[in-house]
N, C-alpha and C positions, 0 to 999 in steps of 0.2 A: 498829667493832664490828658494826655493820650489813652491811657487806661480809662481813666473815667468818662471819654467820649465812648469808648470803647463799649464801655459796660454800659452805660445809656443805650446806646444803638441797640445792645443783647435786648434790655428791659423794649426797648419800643419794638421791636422784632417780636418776642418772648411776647408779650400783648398780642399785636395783630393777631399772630398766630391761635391764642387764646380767642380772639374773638371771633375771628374765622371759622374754627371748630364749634364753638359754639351756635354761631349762625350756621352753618349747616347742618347741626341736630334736630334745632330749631323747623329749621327748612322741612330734613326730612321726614318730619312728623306731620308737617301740616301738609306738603307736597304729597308724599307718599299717601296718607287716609286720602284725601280729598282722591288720587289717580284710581281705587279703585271701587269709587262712585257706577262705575260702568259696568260692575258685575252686579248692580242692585238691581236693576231692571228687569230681568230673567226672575228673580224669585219675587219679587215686591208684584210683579202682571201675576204670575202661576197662581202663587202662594197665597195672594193674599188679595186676587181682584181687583186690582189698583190698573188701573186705563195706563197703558205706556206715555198716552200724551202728557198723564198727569205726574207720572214720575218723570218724564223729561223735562216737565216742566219747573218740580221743586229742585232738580239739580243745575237746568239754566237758573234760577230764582235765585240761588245760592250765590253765583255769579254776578249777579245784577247787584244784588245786596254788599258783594265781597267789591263790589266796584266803586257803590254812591258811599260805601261807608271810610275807603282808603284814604283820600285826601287829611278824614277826619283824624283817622289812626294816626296818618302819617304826622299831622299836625301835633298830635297830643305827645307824641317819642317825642319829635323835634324840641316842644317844650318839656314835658317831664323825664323825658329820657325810657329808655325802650322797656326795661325790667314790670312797668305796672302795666302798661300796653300788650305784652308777650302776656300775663301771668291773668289776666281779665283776658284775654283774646283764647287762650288755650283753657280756660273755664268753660265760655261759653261755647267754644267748637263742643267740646265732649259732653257737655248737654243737649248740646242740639243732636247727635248722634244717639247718645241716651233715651230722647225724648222718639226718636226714628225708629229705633230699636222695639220700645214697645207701641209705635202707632199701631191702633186698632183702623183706622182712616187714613185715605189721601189726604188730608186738611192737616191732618197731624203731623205727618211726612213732610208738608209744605213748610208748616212751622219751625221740625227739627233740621230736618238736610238743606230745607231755603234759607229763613232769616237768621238763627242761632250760625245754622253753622257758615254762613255767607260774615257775618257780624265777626267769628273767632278767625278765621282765616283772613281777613284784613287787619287783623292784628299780629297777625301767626309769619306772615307771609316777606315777596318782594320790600314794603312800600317801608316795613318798616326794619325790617331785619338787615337790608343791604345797604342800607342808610346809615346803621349803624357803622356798618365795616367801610363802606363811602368815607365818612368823617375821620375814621379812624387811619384808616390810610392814606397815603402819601399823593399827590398829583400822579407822580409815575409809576406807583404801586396797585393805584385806586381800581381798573378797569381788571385786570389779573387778578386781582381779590378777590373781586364781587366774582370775578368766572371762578375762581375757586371754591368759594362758597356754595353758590347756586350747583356747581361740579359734586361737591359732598351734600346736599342735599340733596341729591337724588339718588343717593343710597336707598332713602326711603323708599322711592316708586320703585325699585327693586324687591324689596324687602316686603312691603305693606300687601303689594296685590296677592303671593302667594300664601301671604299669612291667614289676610282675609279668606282666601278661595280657600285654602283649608280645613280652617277652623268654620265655615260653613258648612261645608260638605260633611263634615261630621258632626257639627252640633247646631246648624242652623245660623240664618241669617239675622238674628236678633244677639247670640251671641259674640258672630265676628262683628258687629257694630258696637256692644260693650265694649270688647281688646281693645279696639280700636282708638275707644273713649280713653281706656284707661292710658293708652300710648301720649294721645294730646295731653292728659295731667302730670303725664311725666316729664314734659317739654315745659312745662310754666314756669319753673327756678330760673331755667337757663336765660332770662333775659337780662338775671346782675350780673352774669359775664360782659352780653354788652356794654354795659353802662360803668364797666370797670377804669380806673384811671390810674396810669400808673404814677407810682408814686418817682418825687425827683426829675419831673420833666422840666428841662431847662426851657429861660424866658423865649430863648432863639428858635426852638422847637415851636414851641407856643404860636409866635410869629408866623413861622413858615406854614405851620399847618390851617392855619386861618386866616394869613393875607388874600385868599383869591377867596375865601367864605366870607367874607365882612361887606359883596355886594346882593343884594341890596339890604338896608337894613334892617326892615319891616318886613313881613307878611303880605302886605296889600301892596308893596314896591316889588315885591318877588311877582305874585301872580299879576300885576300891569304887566310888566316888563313880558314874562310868558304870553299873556295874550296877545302882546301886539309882535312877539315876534315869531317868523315866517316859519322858519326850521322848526320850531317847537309844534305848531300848529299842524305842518306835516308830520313829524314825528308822532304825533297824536292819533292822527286821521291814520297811520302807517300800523299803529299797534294794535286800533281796531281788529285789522284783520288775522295778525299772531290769535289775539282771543275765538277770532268764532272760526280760525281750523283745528285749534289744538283739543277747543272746546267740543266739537262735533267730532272729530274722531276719538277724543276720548270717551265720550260718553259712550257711541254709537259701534264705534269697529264691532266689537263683541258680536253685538245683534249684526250687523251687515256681514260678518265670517259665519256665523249660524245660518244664516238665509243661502250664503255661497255652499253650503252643506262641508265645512270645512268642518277637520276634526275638533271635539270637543274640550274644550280647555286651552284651545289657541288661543283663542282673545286675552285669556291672562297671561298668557305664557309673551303675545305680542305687547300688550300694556308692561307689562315687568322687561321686556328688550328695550321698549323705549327708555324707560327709565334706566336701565343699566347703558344706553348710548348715547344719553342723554347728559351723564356723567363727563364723557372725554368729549361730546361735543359744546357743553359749556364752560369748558376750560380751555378749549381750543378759541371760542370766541371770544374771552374774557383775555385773553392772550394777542388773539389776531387785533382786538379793539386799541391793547397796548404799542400798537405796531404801526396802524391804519387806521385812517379813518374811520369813525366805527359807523358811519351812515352808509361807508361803501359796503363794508360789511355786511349789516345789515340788509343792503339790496340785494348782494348776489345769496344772501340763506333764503330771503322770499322768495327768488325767482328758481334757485334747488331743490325748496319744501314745496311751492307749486308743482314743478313737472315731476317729481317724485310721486305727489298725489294724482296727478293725470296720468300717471304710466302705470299705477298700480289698480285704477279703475278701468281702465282701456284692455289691459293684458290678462291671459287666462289666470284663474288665480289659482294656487299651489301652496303648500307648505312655506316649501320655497320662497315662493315671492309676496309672504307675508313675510316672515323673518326679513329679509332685505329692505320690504318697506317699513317695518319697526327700527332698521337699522338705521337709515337712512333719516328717518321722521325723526327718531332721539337724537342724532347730532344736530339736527336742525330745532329740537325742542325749546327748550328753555335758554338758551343761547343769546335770545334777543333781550331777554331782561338786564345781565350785565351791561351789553352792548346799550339799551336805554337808556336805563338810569346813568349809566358813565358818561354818555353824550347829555342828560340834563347839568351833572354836577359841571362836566369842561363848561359848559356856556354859563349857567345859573352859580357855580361853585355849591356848598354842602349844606349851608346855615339853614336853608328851607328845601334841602332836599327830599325830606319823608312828603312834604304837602304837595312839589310840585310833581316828584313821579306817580304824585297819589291822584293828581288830577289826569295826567297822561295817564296814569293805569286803568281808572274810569273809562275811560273807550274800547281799552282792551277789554273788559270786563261786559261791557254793550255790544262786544261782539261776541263774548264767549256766550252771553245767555240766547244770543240769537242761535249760534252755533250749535246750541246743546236743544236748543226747543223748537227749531226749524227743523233739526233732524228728526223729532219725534213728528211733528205735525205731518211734513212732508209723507214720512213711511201711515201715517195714518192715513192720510188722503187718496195718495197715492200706490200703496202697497209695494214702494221699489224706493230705495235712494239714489235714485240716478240722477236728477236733478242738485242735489244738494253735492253728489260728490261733485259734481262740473263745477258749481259756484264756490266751492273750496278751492280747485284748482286754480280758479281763473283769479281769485281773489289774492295770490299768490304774487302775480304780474303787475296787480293794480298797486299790490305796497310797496316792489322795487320802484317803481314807477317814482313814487311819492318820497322813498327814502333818498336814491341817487343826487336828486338837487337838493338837500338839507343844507345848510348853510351854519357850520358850526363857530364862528365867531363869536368870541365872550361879550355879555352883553355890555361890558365897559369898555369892546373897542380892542383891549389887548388881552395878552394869550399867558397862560400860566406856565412859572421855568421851566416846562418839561420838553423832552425830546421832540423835535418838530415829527408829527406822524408823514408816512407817506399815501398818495394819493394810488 
């Protein structure tokens, strides 16, 4: 008898693990293309006469699109399960790059890198990929997972940005947007990993894993219950702001370290640091969230990643103190995503987990398109980012602000058997 719990425990271990890796291949394919969107801007203005505002504008677009369409993604896993969702999502990302690749127009550019590839990356992505790993693991497993996931996908943002700058530089910007493509079609299979079940899962298993998922039962009882409650609502208005800092310094650092007359190839060399620090600091939060409270969490990364961003636009800038704030910016990167979604499953539990971080992730997505198109507009107007880096900073204080009083209470009142966290 012992044996055979034994070997059960391997196989449901033996799984996550499988699905884990899978979800961060996944990840790093859509994460990583999408992180080196901020090397387009330089050759799409030169090369090819395209107004910065309006390439700012199709890569905020992208954002907007990867925002209003999440919910939906996340809805359609939830029901069909992630494998047709991932394999239609990684389709259309690599044609929208495809279609970028040969734009002859900004209109074109709009179409390929805005709506296709805003459309495949809500499919590619958080809302629906760590959903998967969510359900699949255990209450006391659940928040560590997703940090380890989100932690291996960012392999990619390692990976992706020097490939791109590479293979540009030698064979042009319509090329490295091809690779690129061809990277997303390689990531489409990888969604019947998710939706793998192992075989022999005892009834007791069954039970436990979806005792605290069985509230509420519907769709329209999940999102009442989200709208009328407080913590969600903050948690929402909080994510806002993750989207429109990560969003504007991704796009824009490049340009704002070329204007500092910083050496040439920094900007990738800083985007590819975040994403390599990005790695051990979403695993550290997906860890800290198993431990603590993950809204306390959460507050003290906002109120880190703000004064990290006011001390690096304040302070003379150097080599040096770009490397330190790509250091610093990737432990604080993608971090909040585990920490999110884990704080929607503890309250909501998993059964509508793709829909409801897809509604929260909707506001991060409304900040990231502001993040990414305020930056352009601003530098257009204005010929300086000075204003935008302040309201980045400051926008840092306003989300601890909002996370600190979250109120994680499960919405039936009581709490799932896991370790009580500490405050």
């Amino acid at each position: 008898m012992s044996t055979a719990i034994r070997g059960h425990s391997l196989s449901l271990k033996t799984h996550l693990t499988l699905v884990i890796v899978a979800a961060a291949l996944i990840l790093s394919a859509a994460m990583g293309v999408r992180q080196t969107f901020g090397l387009l801007i330089g050759p799409f203005s030169f090369d090819r006469g395209v107004p910065v505002t309006l390439i700012a504008f199709a890569i905020a677009l992208h954002n907007l699109v990867w925002g209003f369409a999440q919910p939906f993604a996340g809805a359609a896993a939830d029901r069909h399960g992630a494998a047709p969702v991932v394999a239609f999502g990684a389709a259309a990302f690599a044609a929208g790059l495809a279609i970028a690749a040969a734009a002859s127009s900004g209109w074109a550019l709009v179409v390929g890198l805005g709506v296709l590839v805003g459309i495949g990356i809500s499919c590619t992505s958080f809302g629906v990929v760590l959903s998967a790993v969510g359900r699949i693991a255990s209450a006391q497993q659940r928040s560590l997972a997703m940090g380890i996931a989100s932690a291996g996908g960012s392999v990619g943002q390692v990976l992706m940005v020097p490939l791109a700058q590479t293979v540009r530089l030698s064979s042009g910007v319509s090329m490295s947007l091809f690779v690129l493509a061809f990277v997303m079609l390689l990531a489409a299979p990888l969604g019947i990993v998710l939706d793998r079940r192992t075989r022999g899962a005892t009834a007791a298993h069954t039970v436990a894993a979806t005792s605290h998922d069985a509230r509420p039962t519907s769709l329209r009882d999940a999102l009442a219950q989200a709208s009328r409650h407080r913590g969600y609502r903050l948690l929402t208005l909080g994510f806002f702001t993750c989207g429109f800092q990560l969003a504007f310094i991704a796009t824009h650092l490049p340009g704002y370290l070329f204007l500092c007359h910083m050496p040439l190839g920094l900007g990738a060399t800083a985007l590819s640091l975040i994403g390599l620090f990005n790695m051990a600091g979403s695993w550290a939060c997906g860890w800290l969230g198993g431990r603590y409270r993950q809204q306390t969490v959460l507050g003290w990364l906002y109120l880190i990643r703000g004064a990290a961003i006011a001390a690096f636009f304040l302070l003379p800038k150097s080599t040096v103190s770009v490397v330190l704030f790509a250091a610093v910016m990737g432990l604080t990167w993608l971090g909040t995503v585990p920490l999110t979604s884990g704080l929607v499953a503890k309250v909501f539990g998993t059964r509508h987990l793709g829909t409801l971080f897809g509604v929260c992730f909707l506001s991060h997505q409304l900040g990231s398109f502001l993040g990414a198109w305020l930056g352009g507009f601003v530098f257009d107007v204005t010929g300086s980012y000075s204003l935008i880096w302040g309201a980045t900073a400051l926008a840092g204080v306003f989300a601890a602000l909002l996370h600190f009083p979250i109120d994680d209470t499960v919405v039936d009142g009581t709490r799932p058997p896991v370790k009580a966290a500490r405050a």
